[in-house]
N, C-alpha and C positions, 0 to 999 in steps of 0.2 A: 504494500500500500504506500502509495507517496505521500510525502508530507508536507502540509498543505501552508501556507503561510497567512497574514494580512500586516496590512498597514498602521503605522505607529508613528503621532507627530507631537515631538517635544515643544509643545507652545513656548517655553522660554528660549530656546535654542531659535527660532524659525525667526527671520528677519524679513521675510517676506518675498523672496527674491523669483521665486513662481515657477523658476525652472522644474521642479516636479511634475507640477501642472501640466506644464507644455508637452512632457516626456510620458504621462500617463494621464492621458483626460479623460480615459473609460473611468478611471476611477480615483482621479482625484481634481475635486470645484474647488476655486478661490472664490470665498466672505467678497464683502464691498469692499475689504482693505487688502485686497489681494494676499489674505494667509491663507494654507490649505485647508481644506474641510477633507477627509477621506473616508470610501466605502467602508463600511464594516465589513462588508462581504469577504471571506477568504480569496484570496489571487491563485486563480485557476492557471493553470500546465502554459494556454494560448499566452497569460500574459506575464509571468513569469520574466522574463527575461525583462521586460521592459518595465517591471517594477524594480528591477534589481539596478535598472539604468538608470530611474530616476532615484533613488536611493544614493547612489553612488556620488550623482551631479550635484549634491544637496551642499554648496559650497559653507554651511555652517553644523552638518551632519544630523538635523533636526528632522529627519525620517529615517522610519528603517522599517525592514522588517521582520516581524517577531514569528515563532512559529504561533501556528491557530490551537489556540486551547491552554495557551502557557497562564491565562489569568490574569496578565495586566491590563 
C-alpha cells in the first residue's frame, strides 16, 4: 500500500511569496492577502510530484508535506 501524504503550512514561517500556488493550484488558493489556504484532501500518486515541487520552491520552507494520518 503506498503512503499517502497532505499539505502542511506554517502561518508564521509563510511571507506570502505564492510560488506554491503557482506550482500547485489543484490544491493550493491564496486568502485576499495572497497567503496559502491548502486542501485537506491527501495528495494523490497524479500529483505527487508536483507537491513535492512546490514544497521545495517555498523560499522560507513554510510548507511541506506530512505523511496523512500523523495527527498534526
Amino acid at each position: 500500500m503506498a503512503m499517502s501524504y497532505r499539505l502542511r503550512v506554517n502561518p508564521i514561517l509563510c511571507t506570502g511569496y505564492r510560488m506554491c500556488a503557482e506550482l500547485l493550484p489543484e490544491r493550493i488558493d491564496l486568502d485576499d492577502w495572497g497567503f496559502p489556504m491548502v486542501d485537506a484532501r491527501p495528495i494523490g500518486h497524479d500529483l505527487l510530484a508536483h507537491a513535492r515541487r512546490a514544497v521545495a520552491a517555498c523560499p522560507r520552507g513554510a510548507i511541506e508535506l506530512v505523511p496523512d494520518g500523523d495527527g498534526r
